[in-house]
N, CA and C atoms of all chains as a GROMACS GRO file, in nm:
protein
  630
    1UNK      N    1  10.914  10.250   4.216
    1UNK     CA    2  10.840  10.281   4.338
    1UNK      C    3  10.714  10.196   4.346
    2UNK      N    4  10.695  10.151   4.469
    2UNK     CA    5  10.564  10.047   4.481
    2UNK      C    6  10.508  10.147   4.583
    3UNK      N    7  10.405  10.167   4.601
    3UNK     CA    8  10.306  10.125   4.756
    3UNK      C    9  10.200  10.066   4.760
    4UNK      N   10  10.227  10.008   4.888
    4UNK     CA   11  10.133   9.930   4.931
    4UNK      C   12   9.992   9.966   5.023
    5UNK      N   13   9.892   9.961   5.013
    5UNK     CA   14   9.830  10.034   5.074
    5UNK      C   15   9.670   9.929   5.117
    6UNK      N   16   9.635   9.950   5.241
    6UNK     CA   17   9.540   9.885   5.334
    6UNK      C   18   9.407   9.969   5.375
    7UNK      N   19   9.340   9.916   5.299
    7UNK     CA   20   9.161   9.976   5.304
    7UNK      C   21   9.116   9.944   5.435
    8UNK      N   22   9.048  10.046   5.511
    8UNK     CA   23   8.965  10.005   5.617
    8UNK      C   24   8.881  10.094   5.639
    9UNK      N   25   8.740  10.035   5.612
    9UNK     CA   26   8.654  10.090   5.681
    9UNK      C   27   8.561  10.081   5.789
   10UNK      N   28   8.653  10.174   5.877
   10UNK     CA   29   8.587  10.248   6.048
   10UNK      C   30   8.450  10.258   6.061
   11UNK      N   31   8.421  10.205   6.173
   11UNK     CA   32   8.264  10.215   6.187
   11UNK      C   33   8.277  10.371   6.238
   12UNK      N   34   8.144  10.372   6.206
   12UNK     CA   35   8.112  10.550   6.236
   12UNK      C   36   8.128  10.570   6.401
   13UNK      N   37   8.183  10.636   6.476
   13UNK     CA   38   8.194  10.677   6.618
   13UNK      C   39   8.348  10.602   6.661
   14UNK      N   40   8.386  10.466   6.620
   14UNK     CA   41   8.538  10.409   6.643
   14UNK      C   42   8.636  10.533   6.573
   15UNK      N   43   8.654  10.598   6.463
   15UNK     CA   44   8.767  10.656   6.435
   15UNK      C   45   8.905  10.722   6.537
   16UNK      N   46   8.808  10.736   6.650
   16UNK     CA   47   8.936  10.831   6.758
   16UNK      C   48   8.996  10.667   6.765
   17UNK      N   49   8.933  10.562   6.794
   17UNK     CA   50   8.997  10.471   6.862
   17UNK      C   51   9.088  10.422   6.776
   18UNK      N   52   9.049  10.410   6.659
   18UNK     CA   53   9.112  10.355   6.544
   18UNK      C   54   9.258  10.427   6.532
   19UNK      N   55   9.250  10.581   6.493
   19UNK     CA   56   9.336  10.654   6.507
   19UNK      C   57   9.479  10.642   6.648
   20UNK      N   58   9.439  10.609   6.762
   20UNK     CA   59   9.505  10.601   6.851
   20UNK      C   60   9.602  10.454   6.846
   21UNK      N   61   9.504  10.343   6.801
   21UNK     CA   62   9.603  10.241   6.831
   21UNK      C   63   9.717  10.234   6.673
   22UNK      N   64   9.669  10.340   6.593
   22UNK     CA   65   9.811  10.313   6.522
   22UNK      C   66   9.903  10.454   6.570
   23UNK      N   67   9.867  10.564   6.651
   23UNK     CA   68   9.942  10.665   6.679
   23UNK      C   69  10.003  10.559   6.780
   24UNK      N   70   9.981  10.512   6.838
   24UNK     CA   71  10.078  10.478   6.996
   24UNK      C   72  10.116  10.311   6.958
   25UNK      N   73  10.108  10.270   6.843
   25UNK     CA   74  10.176  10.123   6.789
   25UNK      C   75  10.304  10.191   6.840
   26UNK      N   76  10.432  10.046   6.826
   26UNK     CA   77  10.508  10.038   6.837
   26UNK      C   78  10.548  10.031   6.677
   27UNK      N   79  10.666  10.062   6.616
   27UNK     CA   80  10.706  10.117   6.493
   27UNK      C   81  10.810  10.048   6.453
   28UNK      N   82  10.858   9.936   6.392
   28UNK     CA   83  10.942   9.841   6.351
   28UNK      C   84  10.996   9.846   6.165
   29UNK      N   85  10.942   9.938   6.150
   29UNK     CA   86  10.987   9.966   5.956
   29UNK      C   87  11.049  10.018   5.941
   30UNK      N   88  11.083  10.108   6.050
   30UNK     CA   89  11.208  10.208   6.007
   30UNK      C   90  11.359  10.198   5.932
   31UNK      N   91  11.391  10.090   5.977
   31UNK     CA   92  11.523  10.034   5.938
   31UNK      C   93  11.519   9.877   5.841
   32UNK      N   94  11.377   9.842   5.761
   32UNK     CA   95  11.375   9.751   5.679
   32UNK      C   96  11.427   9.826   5.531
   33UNK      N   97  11.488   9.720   5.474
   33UNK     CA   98  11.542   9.772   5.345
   33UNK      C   99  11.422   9.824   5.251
   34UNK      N  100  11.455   9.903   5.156
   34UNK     CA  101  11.346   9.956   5.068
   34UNK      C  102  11.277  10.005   5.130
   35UNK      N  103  11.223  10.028   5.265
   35UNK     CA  104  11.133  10.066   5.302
   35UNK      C  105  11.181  10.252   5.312
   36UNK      N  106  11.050  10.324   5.212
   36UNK     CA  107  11.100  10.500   5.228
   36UNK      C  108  10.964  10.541   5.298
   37UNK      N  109  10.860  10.552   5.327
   37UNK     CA  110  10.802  10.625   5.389
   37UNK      C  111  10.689  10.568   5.416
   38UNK      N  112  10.601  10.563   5.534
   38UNK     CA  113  10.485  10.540   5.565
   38UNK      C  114  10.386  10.681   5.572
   39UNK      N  115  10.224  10.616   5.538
   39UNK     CA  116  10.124  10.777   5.626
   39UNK      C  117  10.034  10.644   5.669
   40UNK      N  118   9.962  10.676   5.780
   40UNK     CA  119   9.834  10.666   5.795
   40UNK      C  120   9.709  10.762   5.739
   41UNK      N  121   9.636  10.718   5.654
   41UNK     CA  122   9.557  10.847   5.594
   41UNK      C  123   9.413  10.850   5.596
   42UNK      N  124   9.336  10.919   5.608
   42UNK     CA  125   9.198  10.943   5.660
   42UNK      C  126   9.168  10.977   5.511
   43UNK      N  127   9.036  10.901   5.489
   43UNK     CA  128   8.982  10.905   5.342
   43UNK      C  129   8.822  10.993   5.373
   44UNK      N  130   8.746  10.951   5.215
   44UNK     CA  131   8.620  11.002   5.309
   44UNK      C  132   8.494  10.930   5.375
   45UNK      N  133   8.436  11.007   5.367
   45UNK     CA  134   8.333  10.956   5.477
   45UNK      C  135   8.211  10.924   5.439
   46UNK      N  136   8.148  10.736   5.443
   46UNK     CA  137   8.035  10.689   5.394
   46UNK      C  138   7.925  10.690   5.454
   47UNK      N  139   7.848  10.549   5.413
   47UNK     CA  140   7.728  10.560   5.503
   47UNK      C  141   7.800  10.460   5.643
   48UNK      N  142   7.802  10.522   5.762
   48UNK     CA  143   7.788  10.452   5.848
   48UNK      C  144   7.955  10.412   5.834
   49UNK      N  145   8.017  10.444   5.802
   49UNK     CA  146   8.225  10.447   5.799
   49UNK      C  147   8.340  10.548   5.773
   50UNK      N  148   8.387  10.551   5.799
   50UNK     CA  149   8.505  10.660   5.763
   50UNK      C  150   8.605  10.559   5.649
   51UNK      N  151   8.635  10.564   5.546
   51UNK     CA  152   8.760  10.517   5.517
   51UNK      C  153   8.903  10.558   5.550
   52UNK      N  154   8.944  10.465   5.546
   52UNK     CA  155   9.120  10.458   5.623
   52UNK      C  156   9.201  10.420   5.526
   53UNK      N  157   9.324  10.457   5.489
   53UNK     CA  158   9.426  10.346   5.471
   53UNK      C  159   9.584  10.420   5.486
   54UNK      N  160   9.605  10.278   5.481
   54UNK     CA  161   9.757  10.268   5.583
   54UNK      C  162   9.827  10.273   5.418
   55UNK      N  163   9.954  10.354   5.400
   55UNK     CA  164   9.978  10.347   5.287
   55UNK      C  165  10.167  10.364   5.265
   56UNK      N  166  10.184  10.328   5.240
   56UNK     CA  167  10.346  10.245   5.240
   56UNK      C  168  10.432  10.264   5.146
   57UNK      N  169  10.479  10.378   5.092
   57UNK     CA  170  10.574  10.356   4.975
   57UNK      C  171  10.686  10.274   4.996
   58UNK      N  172  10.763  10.187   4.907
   58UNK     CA  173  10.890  10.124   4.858
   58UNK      C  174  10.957  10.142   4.806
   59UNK      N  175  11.078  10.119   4.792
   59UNK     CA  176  11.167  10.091   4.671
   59UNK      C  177  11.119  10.026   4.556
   60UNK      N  178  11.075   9.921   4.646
   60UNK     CA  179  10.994   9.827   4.469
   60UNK      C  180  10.918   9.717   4.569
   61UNK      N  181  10.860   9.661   4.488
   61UNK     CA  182  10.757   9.498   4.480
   61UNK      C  183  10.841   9.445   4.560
   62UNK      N  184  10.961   9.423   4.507
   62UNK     CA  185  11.040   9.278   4.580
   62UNK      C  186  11.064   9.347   4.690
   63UNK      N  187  11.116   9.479   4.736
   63UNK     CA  188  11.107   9.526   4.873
   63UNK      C  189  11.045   9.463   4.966
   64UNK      N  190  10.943   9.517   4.935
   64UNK     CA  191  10.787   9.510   4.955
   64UNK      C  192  10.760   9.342   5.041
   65UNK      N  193  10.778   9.274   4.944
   65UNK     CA  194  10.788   9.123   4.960
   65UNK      C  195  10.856   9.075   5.053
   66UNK      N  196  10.995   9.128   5.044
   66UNK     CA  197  11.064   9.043   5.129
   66UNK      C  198  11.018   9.104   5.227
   67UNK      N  199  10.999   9.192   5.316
   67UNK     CA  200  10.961   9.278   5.467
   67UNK      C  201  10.857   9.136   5.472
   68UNK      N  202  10.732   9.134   5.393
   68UNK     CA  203  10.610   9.030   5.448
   68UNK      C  204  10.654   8.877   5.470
   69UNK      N  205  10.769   8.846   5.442
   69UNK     CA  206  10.875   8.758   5.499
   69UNK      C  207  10.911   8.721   5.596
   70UNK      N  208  10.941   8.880   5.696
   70UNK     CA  209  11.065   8.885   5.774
   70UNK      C  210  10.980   8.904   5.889
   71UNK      N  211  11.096   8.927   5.997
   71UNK     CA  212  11.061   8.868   6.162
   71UNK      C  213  10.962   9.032   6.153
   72UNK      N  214  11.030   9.126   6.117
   72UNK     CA  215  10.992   9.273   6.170
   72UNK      C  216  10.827   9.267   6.132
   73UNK      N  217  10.820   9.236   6.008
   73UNK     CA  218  10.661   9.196   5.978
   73UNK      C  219  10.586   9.125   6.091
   74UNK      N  220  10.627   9.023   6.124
   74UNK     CA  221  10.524   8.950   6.251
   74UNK      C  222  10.524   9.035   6.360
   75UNK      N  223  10.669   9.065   6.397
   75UNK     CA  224  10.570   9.179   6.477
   75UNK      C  225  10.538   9.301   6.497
   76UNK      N  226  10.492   9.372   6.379
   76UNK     CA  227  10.458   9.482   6.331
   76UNK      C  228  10.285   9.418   6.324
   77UNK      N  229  10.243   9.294   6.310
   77UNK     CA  230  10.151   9.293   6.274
   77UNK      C  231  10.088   9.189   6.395
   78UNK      N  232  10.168   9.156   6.518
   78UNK     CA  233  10.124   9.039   6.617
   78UNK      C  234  10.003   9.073   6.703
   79UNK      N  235   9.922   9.232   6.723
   79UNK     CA  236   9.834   9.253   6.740
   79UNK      C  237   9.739   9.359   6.701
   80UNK      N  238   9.734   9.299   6.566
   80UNK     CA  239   9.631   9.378   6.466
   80UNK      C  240   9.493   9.288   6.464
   81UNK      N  241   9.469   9.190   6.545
   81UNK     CA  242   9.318   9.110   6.592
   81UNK      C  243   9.243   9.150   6.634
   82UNK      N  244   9.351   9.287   6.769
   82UNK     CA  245   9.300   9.306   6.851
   82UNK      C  246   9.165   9.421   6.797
   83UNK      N  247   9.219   9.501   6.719
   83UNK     CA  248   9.144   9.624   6.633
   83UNK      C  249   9.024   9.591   6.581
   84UNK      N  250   8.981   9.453   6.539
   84UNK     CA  251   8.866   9.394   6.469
   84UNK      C  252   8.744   9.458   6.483
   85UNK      N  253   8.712   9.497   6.586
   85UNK     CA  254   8.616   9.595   6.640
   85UNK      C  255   8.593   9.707   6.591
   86UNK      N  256   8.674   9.753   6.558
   86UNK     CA  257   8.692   9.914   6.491
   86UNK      C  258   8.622   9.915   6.326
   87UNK      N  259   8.635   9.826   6.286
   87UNK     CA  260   8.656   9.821   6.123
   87UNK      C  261   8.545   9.707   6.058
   88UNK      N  262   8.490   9.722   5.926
   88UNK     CA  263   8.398   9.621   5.893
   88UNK      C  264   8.499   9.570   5.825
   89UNK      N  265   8.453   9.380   5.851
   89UNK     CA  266   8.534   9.295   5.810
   89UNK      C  267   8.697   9.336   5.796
   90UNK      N  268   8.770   9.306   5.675
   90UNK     CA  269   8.896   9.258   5.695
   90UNK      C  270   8.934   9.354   5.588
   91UNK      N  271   9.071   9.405   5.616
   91UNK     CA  272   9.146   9.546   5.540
   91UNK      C  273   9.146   9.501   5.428
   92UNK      N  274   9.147   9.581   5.283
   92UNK     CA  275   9.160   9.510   5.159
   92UNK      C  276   9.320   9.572   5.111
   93UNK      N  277   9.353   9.488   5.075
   93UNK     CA  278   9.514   9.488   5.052
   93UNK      C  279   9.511   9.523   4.896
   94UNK      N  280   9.563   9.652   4.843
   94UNK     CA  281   9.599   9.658   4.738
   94UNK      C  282   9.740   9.750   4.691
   95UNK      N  283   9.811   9.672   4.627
   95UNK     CA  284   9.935   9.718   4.532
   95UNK      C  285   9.968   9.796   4.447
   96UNK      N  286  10.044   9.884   4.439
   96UNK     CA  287  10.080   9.964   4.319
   96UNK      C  288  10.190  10.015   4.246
   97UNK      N  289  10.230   9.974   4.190
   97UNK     CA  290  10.321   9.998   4.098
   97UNK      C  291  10.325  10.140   4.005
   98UNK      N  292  10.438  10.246   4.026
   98UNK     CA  293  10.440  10.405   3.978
   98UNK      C  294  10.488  10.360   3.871
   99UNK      N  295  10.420  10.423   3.711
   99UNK     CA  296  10.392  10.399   3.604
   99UNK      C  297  10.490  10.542   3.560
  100UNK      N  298  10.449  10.605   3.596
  100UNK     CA  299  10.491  10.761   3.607
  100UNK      C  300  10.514  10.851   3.743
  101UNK      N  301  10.625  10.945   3.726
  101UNK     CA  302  10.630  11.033   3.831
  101UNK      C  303  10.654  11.127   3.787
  102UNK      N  304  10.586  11.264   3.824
  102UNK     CA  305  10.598  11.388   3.776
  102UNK      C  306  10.611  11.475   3.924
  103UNK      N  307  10.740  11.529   3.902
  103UNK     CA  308  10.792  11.623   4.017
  103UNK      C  309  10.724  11.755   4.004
  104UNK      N  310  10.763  11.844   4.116
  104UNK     CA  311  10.741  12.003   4.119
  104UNK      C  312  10.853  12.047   4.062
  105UNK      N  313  10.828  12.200   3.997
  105UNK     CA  314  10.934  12.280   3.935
  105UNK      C  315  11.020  12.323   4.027
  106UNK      N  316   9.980  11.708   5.472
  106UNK     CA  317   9.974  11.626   5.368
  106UNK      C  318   9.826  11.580   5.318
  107UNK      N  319   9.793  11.598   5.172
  107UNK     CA  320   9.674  11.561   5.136
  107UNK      C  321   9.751  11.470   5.009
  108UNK      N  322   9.631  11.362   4.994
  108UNK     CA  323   9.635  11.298   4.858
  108UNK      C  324   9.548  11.300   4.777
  109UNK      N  325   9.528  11.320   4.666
  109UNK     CA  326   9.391  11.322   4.583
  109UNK      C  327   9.455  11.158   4.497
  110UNK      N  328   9.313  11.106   4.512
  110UNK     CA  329   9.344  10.989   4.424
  110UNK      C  330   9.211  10.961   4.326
  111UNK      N  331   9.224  10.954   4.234
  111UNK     CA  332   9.080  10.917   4.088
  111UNK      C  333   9.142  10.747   4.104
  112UNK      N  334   9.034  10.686   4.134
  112UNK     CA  335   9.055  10.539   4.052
  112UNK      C  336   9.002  10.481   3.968
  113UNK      N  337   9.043  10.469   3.860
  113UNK     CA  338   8.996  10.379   3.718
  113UNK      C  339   8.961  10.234   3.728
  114UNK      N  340   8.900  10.163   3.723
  114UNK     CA  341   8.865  10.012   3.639
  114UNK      C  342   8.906  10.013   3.472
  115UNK      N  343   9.029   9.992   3.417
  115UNK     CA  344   9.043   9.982   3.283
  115UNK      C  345   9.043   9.868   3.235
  116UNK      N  346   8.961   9.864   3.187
  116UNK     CA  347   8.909   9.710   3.055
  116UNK      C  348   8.992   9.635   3.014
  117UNK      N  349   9.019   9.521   3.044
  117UNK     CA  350   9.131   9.436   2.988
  117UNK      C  351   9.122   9.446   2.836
  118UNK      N  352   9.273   9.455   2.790
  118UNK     CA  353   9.316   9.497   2.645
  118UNK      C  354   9.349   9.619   2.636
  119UNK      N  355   9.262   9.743   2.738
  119UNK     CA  356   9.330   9.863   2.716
  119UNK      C  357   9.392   9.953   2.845
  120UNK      N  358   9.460   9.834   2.885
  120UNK     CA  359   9.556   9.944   2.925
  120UNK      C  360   9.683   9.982   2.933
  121UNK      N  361   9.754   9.923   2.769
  121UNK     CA  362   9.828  10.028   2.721
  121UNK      C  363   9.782  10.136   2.674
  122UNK      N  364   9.666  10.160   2.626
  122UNK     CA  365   9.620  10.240   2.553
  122UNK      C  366   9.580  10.447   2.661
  123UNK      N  367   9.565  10.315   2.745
  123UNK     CA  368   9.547  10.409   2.942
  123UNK      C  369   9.627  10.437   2.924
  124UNK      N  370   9.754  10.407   2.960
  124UNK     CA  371   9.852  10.455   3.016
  124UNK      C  372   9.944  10.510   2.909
  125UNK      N  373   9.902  10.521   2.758
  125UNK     CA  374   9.967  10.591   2.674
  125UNK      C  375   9.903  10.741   2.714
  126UNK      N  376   9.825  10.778   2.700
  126UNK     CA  377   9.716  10.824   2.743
  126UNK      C  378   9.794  10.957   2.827
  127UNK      N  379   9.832  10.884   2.925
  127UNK     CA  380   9.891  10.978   3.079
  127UNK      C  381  10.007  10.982   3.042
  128UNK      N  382  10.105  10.909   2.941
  128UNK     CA  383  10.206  10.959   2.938
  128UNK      C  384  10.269  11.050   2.805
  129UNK      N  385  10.142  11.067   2.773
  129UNK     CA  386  10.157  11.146   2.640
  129UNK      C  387  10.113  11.284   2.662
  130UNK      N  388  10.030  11.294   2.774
  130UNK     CA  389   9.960  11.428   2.780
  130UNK      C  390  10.064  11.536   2.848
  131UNK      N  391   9.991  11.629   2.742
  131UNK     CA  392  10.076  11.807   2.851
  131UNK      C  393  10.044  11.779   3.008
  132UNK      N  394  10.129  11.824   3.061
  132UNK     CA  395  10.123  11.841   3.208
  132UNK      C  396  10.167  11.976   3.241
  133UNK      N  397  10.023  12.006   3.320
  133UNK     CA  398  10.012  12.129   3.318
  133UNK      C  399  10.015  12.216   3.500
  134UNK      N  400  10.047  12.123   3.576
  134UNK     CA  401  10.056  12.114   3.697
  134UNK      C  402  10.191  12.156   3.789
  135UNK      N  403  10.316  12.126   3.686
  135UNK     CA  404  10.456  12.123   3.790
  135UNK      C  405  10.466  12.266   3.888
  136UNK      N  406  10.400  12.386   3.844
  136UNK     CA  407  10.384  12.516   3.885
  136UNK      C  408  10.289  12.543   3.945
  137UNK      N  409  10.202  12.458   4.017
  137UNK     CA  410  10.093  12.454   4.078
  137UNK      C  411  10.104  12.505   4.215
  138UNK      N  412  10.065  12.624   4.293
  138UNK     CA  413  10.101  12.621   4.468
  138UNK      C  414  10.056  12.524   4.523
  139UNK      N  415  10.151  12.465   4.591
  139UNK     CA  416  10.093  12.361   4.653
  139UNK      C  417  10.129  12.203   4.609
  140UNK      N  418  10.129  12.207   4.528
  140UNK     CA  419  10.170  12.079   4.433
  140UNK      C  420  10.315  11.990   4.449
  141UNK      N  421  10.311  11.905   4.491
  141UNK     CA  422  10.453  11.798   4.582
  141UNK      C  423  10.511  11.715   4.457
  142UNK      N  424  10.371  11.634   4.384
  142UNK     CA  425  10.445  11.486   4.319
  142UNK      C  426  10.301  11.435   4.332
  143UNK      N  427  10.321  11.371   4.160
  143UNK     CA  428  10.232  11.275   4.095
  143UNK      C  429  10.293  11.186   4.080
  144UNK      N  430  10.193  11.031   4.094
  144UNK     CA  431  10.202  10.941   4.004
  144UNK      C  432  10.120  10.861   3.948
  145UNK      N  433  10.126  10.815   3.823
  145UNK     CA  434  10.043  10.740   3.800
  145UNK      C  435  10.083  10.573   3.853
  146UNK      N  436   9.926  10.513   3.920
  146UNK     CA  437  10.004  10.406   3.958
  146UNK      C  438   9.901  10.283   3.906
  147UNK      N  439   9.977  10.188   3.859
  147UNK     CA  440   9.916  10.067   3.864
  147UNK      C  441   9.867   9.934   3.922
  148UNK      N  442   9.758   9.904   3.991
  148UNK     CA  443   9.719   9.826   4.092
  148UNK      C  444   9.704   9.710   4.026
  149UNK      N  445   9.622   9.625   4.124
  149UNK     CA  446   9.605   9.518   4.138
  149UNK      C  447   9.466   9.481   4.000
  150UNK      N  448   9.476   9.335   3.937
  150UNK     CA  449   9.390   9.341   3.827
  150UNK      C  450   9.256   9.222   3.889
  151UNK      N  451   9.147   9.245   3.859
  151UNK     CA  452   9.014   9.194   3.880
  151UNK      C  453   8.954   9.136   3.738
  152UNK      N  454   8.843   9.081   3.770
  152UNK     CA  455   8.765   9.040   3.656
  152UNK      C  456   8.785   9.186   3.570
  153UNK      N  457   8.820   9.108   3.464
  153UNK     CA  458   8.785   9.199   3.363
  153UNK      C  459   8.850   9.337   3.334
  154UNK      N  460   8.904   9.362   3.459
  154UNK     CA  461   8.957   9.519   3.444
  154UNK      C  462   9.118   9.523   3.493
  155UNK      N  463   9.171   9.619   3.501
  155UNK     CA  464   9.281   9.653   3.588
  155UNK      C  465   9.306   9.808   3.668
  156UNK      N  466   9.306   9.791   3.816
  156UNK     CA  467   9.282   9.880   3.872
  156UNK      C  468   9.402   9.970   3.847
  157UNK      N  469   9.362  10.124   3.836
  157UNK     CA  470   9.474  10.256   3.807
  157UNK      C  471   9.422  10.345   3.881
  158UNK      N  472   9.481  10.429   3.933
  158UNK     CA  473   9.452  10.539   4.031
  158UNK      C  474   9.565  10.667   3.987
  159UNK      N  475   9.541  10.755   3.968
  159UNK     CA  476   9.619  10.876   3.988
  159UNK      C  477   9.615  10.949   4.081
  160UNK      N  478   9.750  10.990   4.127
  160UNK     CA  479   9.744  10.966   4.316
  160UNK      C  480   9.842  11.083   4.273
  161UNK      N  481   9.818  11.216   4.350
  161UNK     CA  482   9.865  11.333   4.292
  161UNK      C  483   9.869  11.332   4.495
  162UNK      N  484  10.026  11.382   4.534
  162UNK     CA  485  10.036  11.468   4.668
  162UNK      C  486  10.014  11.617   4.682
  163UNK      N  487   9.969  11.662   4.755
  163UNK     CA  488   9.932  11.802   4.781
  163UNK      C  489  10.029  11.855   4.959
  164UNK      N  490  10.045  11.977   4.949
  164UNK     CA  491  10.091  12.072   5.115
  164UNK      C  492   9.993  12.013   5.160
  165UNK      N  493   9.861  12.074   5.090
  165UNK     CA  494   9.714  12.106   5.235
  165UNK      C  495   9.631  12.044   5.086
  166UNK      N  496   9.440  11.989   5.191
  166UNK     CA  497   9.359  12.046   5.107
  166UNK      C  498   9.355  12.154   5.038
  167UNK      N  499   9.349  12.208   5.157
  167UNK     CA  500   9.335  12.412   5.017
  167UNK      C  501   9.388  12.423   4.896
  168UNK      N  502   9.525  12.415   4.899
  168UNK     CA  503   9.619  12.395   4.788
  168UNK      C  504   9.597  12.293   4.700
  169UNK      N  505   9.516  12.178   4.694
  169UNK     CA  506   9.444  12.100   4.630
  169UNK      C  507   9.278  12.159   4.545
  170UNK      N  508   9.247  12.198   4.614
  170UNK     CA  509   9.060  12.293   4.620
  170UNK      C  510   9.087  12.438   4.508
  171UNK      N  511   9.226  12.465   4.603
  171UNK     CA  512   9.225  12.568   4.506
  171UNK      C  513   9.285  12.564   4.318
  172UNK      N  514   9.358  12.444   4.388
  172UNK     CA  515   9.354  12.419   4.179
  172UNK      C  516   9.252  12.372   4.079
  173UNK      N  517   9.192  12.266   4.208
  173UNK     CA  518   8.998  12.264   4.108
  173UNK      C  519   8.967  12.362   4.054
  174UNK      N  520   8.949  12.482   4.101
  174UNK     CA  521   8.881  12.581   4.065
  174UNK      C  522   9.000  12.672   3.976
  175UNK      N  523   9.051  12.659   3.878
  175UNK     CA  524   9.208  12.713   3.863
  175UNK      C  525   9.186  12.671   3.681
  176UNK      N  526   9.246  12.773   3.624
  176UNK     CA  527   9.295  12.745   3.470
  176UNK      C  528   9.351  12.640   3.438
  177UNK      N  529   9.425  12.575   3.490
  177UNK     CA  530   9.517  12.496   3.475
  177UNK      C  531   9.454  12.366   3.497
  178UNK      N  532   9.360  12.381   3.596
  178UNK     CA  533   9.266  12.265   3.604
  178UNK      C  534   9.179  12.223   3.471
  179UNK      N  535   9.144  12.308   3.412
  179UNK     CA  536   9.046  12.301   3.365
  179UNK      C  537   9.135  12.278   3.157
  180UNK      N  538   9.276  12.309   3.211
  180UNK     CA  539   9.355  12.284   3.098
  180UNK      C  540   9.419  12.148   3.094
  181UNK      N  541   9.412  12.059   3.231
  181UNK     CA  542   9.425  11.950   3.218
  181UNK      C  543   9.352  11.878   3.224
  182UNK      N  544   9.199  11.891   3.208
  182UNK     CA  545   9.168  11.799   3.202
  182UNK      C  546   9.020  11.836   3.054
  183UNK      N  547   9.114  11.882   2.969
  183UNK     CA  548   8.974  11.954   2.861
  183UNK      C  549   8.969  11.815   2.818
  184UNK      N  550   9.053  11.744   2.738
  184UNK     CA  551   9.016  11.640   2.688
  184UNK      C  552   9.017  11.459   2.749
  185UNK      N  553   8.976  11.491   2.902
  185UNK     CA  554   8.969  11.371   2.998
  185UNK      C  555   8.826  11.300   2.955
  186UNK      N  556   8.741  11.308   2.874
  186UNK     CA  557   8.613  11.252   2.790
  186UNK      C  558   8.665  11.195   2.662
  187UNK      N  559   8.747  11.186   2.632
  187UNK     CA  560   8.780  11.110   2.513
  187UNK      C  561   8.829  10.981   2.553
  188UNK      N  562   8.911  10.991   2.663
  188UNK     CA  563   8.919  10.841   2.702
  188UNK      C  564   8.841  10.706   2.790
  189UNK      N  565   8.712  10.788   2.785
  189UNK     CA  566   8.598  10.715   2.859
  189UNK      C  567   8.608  10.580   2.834
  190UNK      N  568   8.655  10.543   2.681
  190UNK     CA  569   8.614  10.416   2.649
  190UNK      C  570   8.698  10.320   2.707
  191UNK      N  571   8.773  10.386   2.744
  191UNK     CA  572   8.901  10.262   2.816
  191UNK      C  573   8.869  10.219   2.934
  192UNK      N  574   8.798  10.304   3.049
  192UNK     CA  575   8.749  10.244   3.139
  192UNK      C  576   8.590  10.192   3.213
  193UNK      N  577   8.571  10.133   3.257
  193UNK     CA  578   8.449  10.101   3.341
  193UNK      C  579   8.360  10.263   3.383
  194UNK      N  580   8.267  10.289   3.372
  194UNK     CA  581   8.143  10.382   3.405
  194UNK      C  582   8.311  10.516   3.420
  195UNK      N  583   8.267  10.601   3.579
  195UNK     CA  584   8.336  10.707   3.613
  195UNK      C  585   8.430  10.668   3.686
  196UNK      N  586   8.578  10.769   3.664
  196UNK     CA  587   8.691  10.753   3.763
  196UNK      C  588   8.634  10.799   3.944
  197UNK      N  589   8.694  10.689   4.018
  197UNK     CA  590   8.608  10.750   4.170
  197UNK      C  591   8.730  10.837   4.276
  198UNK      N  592   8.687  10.934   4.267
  198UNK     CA  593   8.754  11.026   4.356
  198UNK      C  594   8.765  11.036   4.479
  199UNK      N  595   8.900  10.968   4.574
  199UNK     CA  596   8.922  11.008   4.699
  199UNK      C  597   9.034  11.048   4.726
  200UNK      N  598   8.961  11.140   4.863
  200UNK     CA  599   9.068  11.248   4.872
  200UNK      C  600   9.122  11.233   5.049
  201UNK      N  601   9.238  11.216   5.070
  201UNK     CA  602   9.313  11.147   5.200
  201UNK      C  603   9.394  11.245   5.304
  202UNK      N  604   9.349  11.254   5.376
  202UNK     CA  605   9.425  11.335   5.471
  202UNK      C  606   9.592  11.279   5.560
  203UNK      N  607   9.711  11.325   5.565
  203UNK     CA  608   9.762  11.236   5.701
  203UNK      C  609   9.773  11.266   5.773
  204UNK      N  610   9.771  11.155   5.892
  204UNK     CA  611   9.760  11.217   6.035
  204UNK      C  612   9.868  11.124   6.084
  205UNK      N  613   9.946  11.059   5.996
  205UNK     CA  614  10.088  11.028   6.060
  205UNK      C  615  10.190  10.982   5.933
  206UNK      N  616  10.257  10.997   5.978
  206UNK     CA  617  10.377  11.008   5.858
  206UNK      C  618  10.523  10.937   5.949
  207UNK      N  619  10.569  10.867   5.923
  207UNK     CA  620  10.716  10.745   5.954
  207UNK      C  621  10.756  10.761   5.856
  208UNK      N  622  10.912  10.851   5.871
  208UNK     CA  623  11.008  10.847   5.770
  208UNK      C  624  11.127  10.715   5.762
  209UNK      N  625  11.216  10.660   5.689
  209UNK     CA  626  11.307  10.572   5.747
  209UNK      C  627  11.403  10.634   5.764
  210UNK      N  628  11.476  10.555   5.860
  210UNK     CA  629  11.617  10.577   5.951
  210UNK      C  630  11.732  10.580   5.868
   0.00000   0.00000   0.00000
């Protein structure tokens, strides 16, 4: 299991807006291989930002990889410029690899 | 859906020693109300360190809040001070709400 997951931090008063343009995106992952589940997730709250991140479980890495490849990626991502406003500087992209998984009884 | 996530900075050289660590310990959680699925995951590596996060899913906050305060809490984590030396200063705690969730097709 990989996910992938995208830091952003919301300027203080943008969050509704922020929130809306990924509720009413158009949704193109559904049917990429490896791909098992998306959240958008609300973190907490700094000086002057909300943290965000977009967070992506996989099948695996190479999943993962090939999607940032493919057509569905470009345009899943052909107007994410537009958002720049919302967020300081640029999402930080980080990876993860499940070391362990521990289920419920 | 809530996520609780601790993230580590672990010191290059130890983190096998990390991640023996988490996979050696009692787990004292699978009976937890509330409690979905752990994992331990391994990120992306920086100067000097390598980023780890334990990223535990929860139903709700509550069901998260309420195991802080809980026996079991306090049984997993009696001996979480012994492994200080493996990482950078304190593990940083965030805690994620979702407000959208995409299953695949």
């Amino acid at each position: 299991m990989y996910i992938a997951m995208n830091r952003f931090e919301v300027k203080r008063g943008s969050e509704k807006d922020f929130e809306a343009v990924w509720l009413n995106r158009d949704i193109h992952i559904r049917n990429v291989p490896g791909f098992v589940e998306f959240h958008l997730l609300r973190g907490p709250e700094a000086e002057g930002h909300t943290l965000y991140s977009s967070h992506t479980i996989w099948r695996s890495e190479d999943d993962f990889k090939a999607w940032t490849r493919s057509e569905a990626f470009r345009a899943a991502h052909k107007d994410a410029g537009s958002n720049k406003p919302l967020y300081n500087g640029h999402p930080v992209f980080e990876g993860f690899t499940a070391i362990q998984t521990v289920g419920a009884e």
